[in-house]
N, C-alpha and C positions, 0 to 999 in steps of 0.2 A: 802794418804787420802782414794782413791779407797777399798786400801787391808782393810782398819779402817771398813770402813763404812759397809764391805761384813761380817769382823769378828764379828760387830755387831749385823746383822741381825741373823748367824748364833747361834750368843749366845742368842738372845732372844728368838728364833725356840725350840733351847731346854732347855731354861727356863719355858716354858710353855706349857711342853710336851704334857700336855693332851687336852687342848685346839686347839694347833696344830696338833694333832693326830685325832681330831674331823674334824677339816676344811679339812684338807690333805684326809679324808675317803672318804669323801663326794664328792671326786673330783675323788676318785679312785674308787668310785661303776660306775661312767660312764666311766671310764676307760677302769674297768674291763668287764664291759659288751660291751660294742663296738671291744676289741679285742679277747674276748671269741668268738664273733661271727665271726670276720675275721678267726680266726686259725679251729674253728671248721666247717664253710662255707667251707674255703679252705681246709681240709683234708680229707670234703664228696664230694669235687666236683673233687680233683685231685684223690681219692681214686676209686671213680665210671670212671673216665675218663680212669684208670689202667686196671676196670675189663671190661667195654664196649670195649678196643683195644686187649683184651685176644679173642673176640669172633670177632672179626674182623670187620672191615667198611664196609665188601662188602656182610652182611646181610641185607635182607627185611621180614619182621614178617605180614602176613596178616591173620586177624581175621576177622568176621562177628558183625558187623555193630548193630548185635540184643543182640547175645550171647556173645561177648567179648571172656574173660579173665575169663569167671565165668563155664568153664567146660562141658556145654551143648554142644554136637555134634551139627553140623548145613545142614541143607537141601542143604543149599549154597553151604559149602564145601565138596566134595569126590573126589574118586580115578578118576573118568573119567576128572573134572578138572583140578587134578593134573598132570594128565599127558601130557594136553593140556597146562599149564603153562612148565611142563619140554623141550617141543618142543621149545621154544622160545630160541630165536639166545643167548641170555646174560644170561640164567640159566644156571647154572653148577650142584647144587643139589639142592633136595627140601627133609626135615624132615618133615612127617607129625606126628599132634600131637590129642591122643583123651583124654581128663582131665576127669576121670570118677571117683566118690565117690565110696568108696565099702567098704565091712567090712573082713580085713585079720583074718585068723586067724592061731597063733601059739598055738600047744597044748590044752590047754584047755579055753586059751585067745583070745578074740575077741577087734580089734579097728578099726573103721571107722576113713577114712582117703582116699585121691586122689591119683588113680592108673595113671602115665605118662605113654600112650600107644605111641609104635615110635618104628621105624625098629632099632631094636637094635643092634649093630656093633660096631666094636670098631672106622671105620672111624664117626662114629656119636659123639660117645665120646671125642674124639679127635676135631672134629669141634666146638665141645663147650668146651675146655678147661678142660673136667675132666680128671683127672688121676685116675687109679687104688691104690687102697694102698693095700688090699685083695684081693688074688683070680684071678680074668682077666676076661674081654670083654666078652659076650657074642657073637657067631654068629646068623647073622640074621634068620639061619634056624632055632634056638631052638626056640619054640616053648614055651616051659613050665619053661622059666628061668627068675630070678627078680637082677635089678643087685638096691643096699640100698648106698641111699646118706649116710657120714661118721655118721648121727647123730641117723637116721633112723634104723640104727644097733644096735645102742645103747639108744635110748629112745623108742622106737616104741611099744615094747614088755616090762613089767616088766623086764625078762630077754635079756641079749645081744645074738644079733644074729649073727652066723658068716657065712662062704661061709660054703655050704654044708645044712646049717638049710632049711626045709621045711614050708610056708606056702602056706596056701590055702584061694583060693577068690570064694565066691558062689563052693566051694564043688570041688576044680578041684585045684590040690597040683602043685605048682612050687618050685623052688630050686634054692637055694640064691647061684649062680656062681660071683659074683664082689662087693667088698666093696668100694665105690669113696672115693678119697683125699677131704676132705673139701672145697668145695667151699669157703668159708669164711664170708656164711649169715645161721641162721640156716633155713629159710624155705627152704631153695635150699637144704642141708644139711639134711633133712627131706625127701627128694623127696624119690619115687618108682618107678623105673621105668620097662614095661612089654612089652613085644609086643605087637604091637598094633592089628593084627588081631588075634591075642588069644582073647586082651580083647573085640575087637568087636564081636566076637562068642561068650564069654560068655554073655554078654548083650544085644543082639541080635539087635548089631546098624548098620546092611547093610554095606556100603561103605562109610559110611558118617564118617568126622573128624571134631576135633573142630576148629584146625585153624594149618597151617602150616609155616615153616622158608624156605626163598629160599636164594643160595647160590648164588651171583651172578658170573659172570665170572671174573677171577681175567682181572684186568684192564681198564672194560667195568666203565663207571661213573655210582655210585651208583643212583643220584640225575636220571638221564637220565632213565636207568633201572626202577625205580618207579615208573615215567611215566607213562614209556610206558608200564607196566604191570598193572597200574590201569587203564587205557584205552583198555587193551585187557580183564581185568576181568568184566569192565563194559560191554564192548560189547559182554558178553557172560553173567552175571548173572542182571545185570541192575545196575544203577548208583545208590551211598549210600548204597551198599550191604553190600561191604567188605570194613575191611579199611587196607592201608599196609602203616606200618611205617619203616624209616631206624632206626639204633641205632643212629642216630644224632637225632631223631624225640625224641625218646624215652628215650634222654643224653638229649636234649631239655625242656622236660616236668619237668622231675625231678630238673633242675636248677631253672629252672620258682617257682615252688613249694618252693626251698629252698630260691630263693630270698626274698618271699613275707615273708618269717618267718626273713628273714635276715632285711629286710628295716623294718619290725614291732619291731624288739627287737632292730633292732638300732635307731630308735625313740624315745623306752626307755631309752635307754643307753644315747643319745643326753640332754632326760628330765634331767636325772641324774645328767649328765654336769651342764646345768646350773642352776639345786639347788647349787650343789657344786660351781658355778662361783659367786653367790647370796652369800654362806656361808664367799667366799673370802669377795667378798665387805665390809659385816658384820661385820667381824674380823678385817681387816684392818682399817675401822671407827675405833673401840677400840681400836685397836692399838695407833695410832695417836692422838686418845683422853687421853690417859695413858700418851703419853709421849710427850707433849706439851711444858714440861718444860726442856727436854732432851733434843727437838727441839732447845730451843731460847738457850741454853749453846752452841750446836754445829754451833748455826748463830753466837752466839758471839765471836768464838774462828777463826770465819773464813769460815764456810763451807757456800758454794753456795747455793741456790735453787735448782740448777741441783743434787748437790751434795745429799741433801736432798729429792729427788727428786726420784734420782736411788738407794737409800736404801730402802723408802719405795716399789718401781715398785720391787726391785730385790726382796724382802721380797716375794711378795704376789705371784711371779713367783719361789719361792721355794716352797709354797704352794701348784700351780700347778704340779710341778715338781717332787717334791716327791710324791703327791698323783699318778701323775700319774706313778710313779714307781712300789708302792705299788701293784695298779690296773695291771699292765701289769704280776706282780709276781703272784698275786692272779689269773688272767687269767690263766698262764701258769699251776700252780696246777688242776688247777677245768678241762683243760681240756685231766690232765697227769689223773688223777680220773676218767673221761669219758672216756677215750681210756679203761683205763683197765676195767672198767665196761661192755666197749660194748664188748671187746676181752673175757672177761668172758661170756658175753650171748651170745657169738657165733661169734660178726660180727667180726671175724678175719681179715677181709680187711680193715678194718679202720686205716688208718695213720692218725697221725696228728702232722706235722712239727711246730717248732718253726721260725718264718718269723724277721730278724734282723731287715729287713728294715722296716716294717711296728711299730716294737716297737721303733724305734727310729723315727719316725716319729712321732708318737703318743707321746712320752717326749718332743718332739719338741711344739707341739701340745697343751699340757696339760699346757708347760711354759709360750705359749703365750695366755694360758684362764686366765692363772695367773695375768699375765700382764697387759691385757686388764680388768680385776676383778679391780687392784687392784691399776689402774690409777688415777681414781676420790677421793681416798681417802689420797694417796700420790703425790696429785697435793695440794690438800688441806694444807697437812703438809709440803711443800715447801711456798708456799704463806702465812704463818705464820708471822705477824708483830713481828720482834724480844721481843720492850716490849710487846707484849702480852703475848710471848710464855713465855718468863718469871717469868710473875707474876702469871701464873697458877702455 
């Protein structure tokens, strides 16, 4: 009786393909959007967790409190603090960083665009994870050398630049010694990087930096180290000066951010659900109102309430079921289409894995919005008075 009863739902499913393919969509656009967001949440959050471990845990990044992130040198920061920060027991190295706008120019071409001033080395390179793919490292002595993130090579200029091309910034010619391996974002992939006291002589910025990276000592507690370096910068430039953050600070913020886009569009996707759990209810009335008289043949041949019962629940939980099939396929495409969208514009570092457990969860999920849909209307059509069902 069980196998009758499952044969029939599935035969009326696709007897009424279109109708069914109407209710099943409606269940799989919140499907789709609630796993779109898990797969795409999850391959910006393990993919960033990849490049922050490339650059290591036992960095601290301090900036000025005024000027940030936005390139201005700071009164705050220079060489005679830095060197008072390198004396401390848990520093191991310090990169100092000056972000300065300038206009290169190759040949008879000019672009404005930020020159990254910083002792340039190859141990500096190496601490931030580039590789050479052209050419090789600059030594810290050279003076007049530009080493071109992998993109900055090749869009920066009309023409592509390689090791050896000469540009010049405010009238003073340097010489492209190192092409980087891609980072895997294009602004980092854009970068220029110069000496830093070239660039501070040509723009006559004394000893002042924009903000610098401290290495700390390998095994010293990152979280400790922090600290105790904002309480030594405080007691030497004043409190709310500088701020330093670790990369858990700055892994932190970025999560925070993705969250609130993640709980907004899963909101949506939620709404989604239950139009689609609404569309079941809907459909299932109809259903049950079509076959009323289907109904009182099957009470009269013998079938239970229960019977009648778990045909209509199991019907309305295919509903579910396959919509949410649909929705988790439809997911998987749209975000095989973003990966290679973003890997075209550059962000190479973008993974994004396919998670069994969370789609099977979600079919689990999706069965019992079905179920619960599609209860009150197949409680209905068990509690059918045989002669009534009948005489409809």
């Amino acid at each position: 009786m069980l196998d009758d009863l499952m044969g029939l739902v599935l035969s009326d499913l696709y007897k009424k393909k279109f109708s069914s393919f109407l209710t099943l969509f409606a269940i799989s656009l919140g499907i789709l959007t609630i796993f779109l967001i898990f797969l795409l949440s999850s391959g910006f959050s393990n993919s960033l967790d990849a490049e922050f471990d490339k650059l290591g845990t036992n960095r601290l990044y301090v900036t000025s409190t005024v000027t940030g992130l936005s390139g201005s040198v700071s009164e705050d920061l220079n060489d005679n603090l830095l060197k008072q920060v390198e004396s401390r027991p848990y520093v191991d190295k310090i990169y100092p960083y000056v972000m300065q706008g300038v206009q290169f120019k190759h040949g008879s071409e000019f672009v404005s665009r930020m020159a990254i001033g910083t002792k340039l080395s190859s141990d500096y390179f190496e601490a931030n994870g580039a590789e050479i793919e052209l050419g090789r490292f600059p030594k810290e002595s050279e003076k007049y050398s530009l080493v071109l993130g992998s993109k900055a090579a090749t869009d920066l200029f009309s023409k592509d630049l390689r090791v050896g091309s000469n540009i010049e910034i405010s009238n003073t010619k340097f010489k492209v010694v190192g092409i980087l391996e891609s980072f895997g974002n294009p602004e980092d992939d854009m970068n220029v990087f110069v000496n830093i006291d070239t660039l501070r002589t040509i723009f006559d910025l004394g000893d002042d930096i924009s903000l610098f990276d401290v290495i700390v000592v390998e095994g010293y507690d990152i979280t400790l180290a922090q600290n105790n370096l904002q309480i030594f910068l405080d007691s030497r430039v004043g409190e709310d000066i500088l701020d330093i953050r670790s990369p858990q600070d700055l892994l932190g913020s970025v999560n925070t951010i993705l969250d609130i886009i993640k709980y907004t569009l899963g909101g949506i996707g939620f709404i989604a659900l239950l139009v689609g759990a609404l569309g079941i209810v809907n459909t299932m009335y109809v259903v049950v109102s079509e076959k009323q008289k289907d109904i009182g043949i099957m009470k009269a041949i013998g079938a239970r309430d229960f019977d009648i019962l778990f045909m209509f629940v199991f019907q309305a939980g295919m509903f579910g079921l396959l919509g949410g099939f649909l929705g988790i396929i439809l997911a998987v495409l749209v975000s095989v289409v973003f990966e290679i969208v973003a890997k075209t514009s550059g962000f190479t570092f973008l993974v994004i894995e396919f998670d069994w457990l969370a789609a099977v969860g979600l079919l689990i999920f999706s069965f019992f919005i079905g179920v619960v849909s599609g209860y009150l209307p197949s409680k209905q059509a068990a509690d059918l008075v045989l002669v009534d069902a009948i005489r409809k």
